[in-house]
Each structure stands twice: as structure tokens, then as C-alpha cells.
VOPAGU-2260 file (C-alpha; in pm, 1 decimal, decimal comma):
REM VOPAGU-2260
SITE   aa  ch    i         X         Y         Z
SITE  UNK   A    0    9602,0    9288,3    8578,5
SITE  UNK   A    1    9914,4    9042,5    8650,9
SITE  UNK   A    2   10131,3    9299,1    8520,7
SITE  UNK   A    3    9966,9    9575,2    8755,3
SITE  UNK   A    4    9976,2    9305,6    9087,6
SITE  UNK   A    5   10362,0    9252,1    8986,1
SITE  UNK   A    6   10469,6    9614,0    8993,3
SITE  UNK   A    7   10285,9    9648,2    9349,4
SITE  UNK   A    8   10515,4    9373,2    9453,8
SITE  UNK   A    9   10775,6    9529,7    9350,0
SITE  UNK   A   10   10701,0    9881,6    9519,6
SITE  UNK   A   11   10643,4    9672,0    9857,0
SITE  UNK   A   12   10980,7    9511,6    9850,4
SITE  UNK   A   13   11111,3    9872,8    9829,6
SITE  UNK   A   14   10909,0    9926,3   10104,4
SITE  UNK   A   15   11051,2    9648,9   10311,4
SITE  UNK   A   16   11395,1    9710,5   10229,8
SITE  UNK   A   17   11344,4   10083,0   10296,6
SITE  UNK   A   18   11187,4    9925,5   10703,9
SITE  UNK   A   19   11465,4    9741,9   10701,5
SITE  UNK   A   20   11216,1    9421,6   10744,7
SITE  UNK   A   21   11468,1    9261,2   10461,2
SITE  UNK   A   22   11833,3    9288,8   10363,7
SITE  UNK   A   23   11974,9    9420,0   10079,8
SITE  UNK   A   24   12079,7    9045,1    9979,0
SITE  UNK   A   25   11725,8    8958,8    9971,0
SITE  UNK   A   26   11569,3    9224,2    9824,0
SITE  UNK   A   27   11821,1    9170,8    9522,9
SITE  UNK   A   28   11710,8    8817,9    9535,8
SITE  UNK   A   29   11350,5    8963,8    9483,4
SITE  UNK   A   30   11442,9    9203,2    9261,6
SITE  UNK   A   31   11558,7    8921,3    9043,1
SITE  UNK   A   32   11289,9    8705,7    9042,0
SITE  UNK   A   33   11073,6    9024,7    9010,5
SITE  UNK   A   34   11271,2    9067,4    8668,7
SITE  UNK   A   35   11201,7    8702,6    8608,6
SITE  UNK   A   36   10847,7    8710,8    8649,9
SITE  UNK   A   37   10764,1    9049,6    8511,3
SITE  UNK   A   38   10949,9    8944,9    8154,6
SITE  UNK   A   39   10741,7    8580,2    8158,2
SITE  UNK   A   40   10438,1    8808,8    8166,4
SITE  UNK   A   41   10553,7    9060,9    7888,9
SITE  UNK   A   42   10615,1    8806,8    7669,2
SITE  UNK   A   43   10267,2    8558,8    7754,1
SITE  UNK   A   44   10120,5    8926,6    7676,5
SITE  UNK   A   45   10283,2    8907,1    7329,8
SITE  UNK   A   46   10199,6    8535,3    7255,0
SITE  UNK   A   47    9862,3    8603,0    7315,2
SITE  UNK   A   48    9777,7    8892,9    7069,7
């Protein structure tokens, strides 16, 4: 389910930056965290099987 509610924040900042509600600098900020986060989860995933 994390994994699921982190790819919808990813499609929103798309969204945003798409609006033009955020810049490109922040939405690569995002996008990096996003990254971040998205890999922490992948591998908890793993640990836990």
C-alpha cells in the first residue's frame, strides 16, 4: 500500500509541475526524494520476506 500511496505522489507532482503550481527546481527536488523514499520501501519490502 506505501508503495501504491508513493507512486500517487509522484503522479501529483507531475501534476503540479504540469499547473505550474511548482518549478522545475522543486519538482526535481521531489523527484529526488521521491527516488529516495520509493527505494527505502523496495528494499523494507525485501527485508521483510
Amino acid at each position: 500500500m506505501a508503495m501504491g500511496s508513493c507512486s500517487e505522489v509522484e503522479t501529483w507532482v507531475s501534476y503540479a509541475f504540469d499547473l505550474d503550481y511548482i518549478t522545475q527546481a522543486q519538482r526535481d527536488e521531489w523527484q529526488q526524494s521521491y527516488v529516495h523514499i520509493y527505494g527505502m520501501l523496495v528494499n523494507l519490502r525485501e527485508k521483510l520476506k
